[in-house]
C-alpha positions as CSV (number, residue, x, y, z in Angstrom):
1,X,314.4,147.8,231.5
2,X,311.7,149.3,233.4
3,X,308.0,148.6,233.4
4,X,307.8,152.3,231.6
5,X,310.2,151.9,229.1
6,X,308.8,148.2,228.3
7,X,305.8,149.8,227.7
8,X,307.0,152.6,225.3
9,X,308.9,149.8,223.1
10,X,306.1,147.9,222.9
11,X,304.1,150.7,221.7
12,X,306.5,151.2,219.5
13,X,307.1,148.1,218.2
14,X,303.0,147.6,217.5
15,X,303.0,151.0,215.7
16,X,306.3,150.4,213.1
17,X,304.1,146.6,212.5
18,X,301.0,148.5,211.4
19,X,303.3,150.8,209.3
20,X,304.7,148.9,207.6
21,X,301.6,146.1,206.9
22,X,299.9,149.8,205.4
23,X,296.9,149.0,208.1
24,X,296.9,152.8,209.1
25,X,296.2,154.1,205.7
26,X,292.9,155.6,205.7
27,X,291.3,152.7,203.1
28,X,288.1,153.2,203.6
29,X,287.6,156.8,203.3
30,X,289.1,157.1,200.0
31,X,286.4,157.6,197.0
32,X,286.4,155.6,194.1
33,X,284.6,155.4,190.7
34,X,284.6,153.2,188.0
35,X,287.4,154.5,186.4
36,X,289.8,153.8,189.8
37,X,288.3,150.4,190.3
38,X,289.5,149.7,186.6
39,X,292.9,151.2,187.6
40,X,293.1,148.9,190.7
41,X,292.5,145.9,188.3
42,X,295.4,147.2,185.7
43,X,297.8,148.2,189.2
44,X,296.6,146.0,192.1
45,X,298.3,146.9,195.2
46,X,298.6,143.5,197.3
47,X,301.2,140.9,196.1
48,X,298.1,138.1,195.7
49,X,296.6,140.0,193.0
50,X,299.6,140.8,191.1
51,X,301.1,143.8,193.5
52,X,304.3,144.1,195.7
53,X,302.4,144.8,199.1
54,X,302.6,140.9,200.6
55,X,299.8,140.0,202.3
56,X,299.8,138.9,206.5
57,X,297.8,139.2,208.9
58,X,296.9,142.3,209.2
59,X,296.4,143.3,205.6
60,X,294.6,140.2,204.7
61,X,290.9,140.9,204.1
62,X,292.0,144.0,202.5
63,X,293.6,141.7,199.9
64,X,290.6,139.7,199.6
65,X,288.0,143.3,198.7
66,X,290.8,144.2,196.6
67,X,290.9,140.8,194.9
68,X,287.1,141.2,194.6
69,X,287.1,144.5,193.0
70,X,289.9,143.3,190.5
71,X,287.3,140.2,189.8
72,X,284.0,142.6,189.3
73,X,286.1,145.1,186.7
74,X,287.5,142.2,184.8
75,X,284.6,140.3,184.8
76,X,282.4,143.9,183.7
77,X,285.0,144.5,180.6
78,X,284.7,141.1,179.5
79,X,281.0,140.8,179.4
80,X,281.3,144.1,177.3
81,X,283.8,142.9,175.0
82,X,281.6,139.8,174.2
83,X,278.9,141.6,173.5
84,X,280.5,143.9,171.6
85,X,282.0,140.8,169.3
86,X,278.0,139.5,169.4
87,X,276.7,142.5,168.0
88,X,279.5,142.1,165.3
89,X,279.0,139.2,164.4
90,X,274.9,139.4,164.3
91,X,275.6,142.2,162.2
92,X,277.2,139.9,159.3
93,X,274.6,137.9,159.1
94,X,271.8,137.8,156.4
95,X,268.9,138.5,156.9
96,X,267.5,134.9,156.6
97,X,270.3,133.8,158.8
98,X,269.5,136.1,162.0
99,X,267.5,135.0,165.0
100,X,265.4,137.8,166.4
101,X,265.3,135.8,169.8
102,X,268.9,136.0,169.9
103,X,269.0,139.7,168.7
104,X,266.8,140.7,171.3
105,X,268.5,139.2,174.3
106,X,271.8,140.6,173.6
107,X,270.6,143.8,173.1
108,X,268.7,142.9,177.0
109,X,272.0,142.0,178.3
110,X,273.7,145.1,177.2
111,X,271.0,147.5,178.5
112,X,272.2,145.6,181.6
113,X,275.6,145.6,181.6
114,X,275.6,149.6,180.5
115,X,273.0,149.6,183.8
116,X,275.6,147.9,186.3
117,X,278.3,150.0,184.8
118,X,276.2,153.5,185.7
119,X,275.5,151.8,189.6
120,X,280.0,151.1,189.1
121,X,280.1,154.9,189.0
122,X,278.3,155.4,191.9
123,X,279.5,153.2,194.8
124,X,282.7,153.5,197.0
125,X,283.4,149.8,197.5
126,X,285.9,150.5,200.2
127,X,282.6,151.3,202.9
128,X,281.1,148.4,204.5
129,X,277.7,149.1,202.1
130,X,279.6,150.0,198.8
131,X,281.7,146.5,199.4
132,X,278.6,144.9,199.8
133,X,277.1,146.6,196.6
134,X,279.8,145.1,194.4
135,X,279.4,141.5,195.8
136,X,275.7,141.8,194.6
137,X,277.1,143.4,191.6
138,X,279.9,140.3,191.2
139,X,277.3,138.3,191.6
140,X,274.8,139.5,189.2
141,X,277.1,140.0,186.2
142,X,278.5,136.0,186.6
143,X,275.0,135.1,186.6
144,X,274.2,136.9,183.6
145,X,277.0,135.1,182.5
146,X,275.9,131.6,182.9
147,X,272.2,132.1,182.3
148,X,272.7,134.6,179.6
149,X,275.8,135.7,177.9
150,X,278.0,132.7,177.3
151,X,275.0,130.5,176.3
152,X,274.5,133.1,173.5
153,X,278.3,133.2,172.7
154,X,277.3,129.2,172.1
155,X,274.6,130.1,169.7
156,X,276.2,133.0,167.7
157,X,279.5,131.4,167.1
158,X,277.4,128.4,165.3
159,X,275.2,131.1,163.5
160,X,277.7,132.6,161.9
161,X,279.5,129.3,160.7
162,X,278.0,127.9,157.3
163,X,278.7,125.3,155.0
164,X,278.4,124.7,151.6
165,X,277.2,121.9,149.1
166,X,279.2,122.0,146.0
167,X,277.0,122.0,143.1
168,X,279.3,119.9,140.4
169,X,279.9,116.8,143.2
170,X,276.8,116.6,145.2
171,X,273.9,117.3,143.0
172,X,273.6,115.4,139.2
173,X,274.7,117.8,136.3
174,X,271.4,120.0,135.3
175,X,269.5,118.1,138.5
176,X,268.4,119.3,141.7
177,X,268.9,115.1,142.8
178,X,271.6,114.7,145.0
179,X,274.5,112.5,143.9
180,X,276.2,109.7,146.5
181,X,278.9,112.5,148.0
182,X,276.1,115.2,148.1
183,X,273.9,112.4,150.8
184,X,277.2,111.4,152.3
185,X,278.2,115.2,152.7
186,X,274.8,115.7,154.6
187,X,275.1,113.1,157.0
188,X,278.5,114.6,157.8
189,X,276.7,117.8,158.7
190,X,274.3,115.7,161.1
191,X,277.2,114.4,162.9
192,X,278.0,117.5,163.5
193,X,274.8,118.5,164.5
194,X,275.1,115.8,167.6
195,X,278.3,117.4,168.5
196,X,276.6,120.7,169.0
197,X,274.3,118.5,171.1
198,X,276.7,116.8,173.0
199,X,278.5,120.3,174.0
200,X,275.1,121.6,175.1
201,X,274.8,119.1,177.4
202,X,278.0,119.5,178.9
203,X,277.0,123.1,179.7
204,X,274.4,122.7,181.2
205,X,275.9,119.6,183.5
206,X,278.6,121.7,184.3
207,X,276.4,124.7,185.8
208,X,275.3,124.3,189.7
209,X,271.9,126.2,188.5
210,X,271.1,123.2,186.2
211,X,269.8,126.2,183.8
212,X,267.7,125.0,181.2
213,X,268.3,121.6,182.2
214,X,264.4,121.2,182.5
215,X,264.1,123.2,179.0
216,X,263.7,121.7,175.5
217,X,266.2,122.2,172.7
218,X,265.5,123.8,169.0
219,X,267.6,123.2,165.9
220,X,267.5,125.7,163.4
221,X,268.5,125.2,159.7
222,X,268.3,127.0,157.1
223,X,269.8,125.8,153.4
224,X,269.9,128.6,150.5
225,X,270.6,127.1,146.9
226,X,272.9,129.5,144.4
227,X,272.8,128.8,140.4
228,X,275.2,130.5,138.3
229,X,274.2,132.3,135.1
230,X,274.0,129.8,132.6
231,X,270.4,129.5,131.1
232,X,267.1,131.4,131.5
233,X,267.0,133.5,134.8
234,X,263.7,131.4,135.9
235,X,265.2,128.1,134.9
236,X,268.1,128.8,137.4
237,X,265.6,130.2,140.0
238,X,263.8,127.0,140.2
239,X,266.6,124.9,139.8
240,X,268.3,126.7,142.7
241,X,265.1,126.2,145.1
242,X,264.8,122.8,144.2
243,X,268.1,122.2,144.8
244,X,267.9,123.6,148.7
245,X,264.3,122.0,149.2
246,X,265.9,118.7,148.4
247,X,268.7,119.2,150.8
248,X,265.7,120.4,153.2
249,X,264.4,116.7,152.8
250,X,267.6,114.9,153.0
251,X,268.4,117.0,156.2
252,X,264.6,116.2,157.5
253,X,264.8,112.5,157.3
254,X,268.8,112.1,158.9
255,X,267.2,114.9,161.9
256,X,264.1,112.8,162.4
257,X,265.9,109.8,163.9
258,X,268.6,112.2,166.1
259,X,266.2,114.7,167.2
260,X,263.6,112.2,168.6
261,X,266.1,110.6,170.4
262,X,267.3,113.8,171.8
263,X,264.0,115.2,172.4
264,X,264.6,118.4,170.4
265,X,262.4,120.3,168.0
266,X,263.7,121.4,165.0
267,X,262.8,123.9,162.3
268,X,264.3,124.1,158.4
269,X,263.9,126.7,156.2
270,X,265.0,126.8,152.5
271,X,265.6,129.4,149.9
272,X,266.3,129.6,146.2
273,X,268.7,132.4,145.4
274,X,268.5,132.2,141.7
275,X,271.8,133.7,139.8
276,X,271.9,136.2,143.2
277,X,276.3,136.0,143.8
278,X,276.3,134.2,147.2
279,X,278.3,135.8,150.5
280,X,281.7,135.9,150.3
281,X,282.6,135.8,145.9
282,X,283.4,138.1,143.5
283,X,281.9,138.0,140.0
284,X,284.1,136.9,137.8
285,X,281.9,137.8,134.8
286,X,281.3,134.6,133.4
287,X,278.2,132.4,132.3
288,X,279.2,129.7,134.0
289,X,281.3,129.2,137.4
290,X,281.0,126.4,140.0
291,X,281.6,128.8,143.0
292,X,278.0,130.0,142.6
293,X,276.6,126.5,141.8
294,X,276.2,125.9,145.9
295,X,274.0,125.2,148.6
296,X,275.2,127.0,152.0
297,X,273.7,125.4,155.0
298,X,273.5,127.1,158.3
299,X,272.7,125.1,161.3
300,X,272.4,126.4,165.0
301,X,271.2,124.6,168.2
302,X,270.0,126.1,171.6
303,X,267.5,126.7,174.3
304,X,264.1,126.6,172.1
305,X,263.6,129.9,174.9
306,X,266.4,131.9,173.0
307,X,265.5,129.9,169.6
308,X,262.0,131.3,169.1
């Protein structure tokens, strides 16, 4: 074979390679928005990510911006979605329940998220400064993440959780004293109190930012006492506040030794409900009924930042 014709195969031969490793499709001139970057996350092109394109090694940084893009419009819905849920479930809550700390971050973090997704719109990631423009974006949306988002995930899914006292077992009949199984029952709720402890501190070991690892913790509590309708409305007011303050106490003086030892500041607040049908049952129309002779306790710990 002559020098010529060596030539012409090799040409050849180089052009059928980038054929068919798809390196002479025109990549980076194509436009995209943020609805195609959510299609490439749903229909990824390159094996790696879930295509049929296998990646070599020609094609292979093109895998990884394509693996990057996948990452920033999976990561974008799923910070939506949870705040979505948040808003939900903040919504459920009663009023003496809610945080407004907590309500105002989350609203914070979705006038972000809806401010990202407007840049999303706007930037071609497949030029050298729109590729660039989503790692910054990658990055800031994992960070709001960590320092933001999943921290209040940790505090709303505990705000919304709320047990109950049962009247007939853990106060004495006609009393607002606590019986044996009502004290026994609290400290069961302070055990679980250190657990919610004992996962903070897990997150915040397992984050290379050490966020709020310099910050304190708060506890909030707050106990709301029920009566049912048997006997004068006032009587069963009063009994119903005494009731939740003397939880208050019993909760106080099982927190003091925990809290100290924790270094966290803690806040309880009690309410009596009177004969007011608690969250959750249906009157059955009569005088008496034990499903409204409760105390519901609602307990949440975090960052006394988000907390106040």
């Amino acid at each position: 074979m002559s020098m010529v014709n060596k030539l012409i195969f090799f040409i050849f031969f180089i052009s059928f390679i980038f054929t068919s490793c798809d390196v002479i499709e025109n990549f980076s001139t194509k436009k995209y928005n943020a609805k195609t970057i959510s299609s490439i996350a749903k229909n990824p092109k390159y094996f790696d990510n879930g295509g049929t394109v296998r990646t070599n090694f020609f094609n292979k940084k093109r895998v990884e911006k394509e693996k990057n893009i996948i990452q920033l419009a999976k990561t974008y819905e799923l910070a939506k979605e949870i705040l979505k849920k948040q808003e939900r479930n903040l919504n459920s809550l009663e009023e003496t329940h809610k945080i407004s700390k907590v309500e105002q971050l989350r609203y914070e973090c979705e006038i972000k998220i809806n401010r990202l997704y407007d840049e999303l719109k706007n930037i071609n990631p497949n030029t050298k400064e729109g590729y660039k423009k989503s790692l910054e974006m990658l990055t800031e949306i994992n960070d709001l993440f960590a320092n933001r988002i999943q921290p209040l995930e940790m505090i709303i899914s505990k705000n919304i959780e709320v047990k109950e006292l049962q009247g007939d077992f853990s106060f004495k009949s006609g009393s607002y004293k606590l019986t044996e199984k009502g004290i026994t029952d609290i400290e069961k709720f302070v055990q679980s109190i250190e657990n919610d402890i004992s996962n903070w501190k897990k997150y915040v070991n397992n984050y290379n930012q050490q966020i709020f690892s310099n910050d304190k913790f708060k506890l909030i509590v707050v106990i709301d006492g029920y009566a049912d309708r048997q006997g004068p409305d006032e009587a069963n007011l009063i009994l119903s506040e005494n009731r939740a303050e003397e939880v208050r106490n019993e909760f106080t003086k099982k927190l003091n030794m925990i809290t100290k030892k924790n270094k966290i500041l803690f806040d309880i607040k009690y309410y009596g409900k009177g004969e007011t049908l608690p969250p959750g049952i249906t009157d059955n129309g009569m005088e008496t009924d034990s499903r409204r002779r409760i105390c519901r306790i609602m307990s949440v710990i975090g960052p006394a930042s988000y907390m106040d």
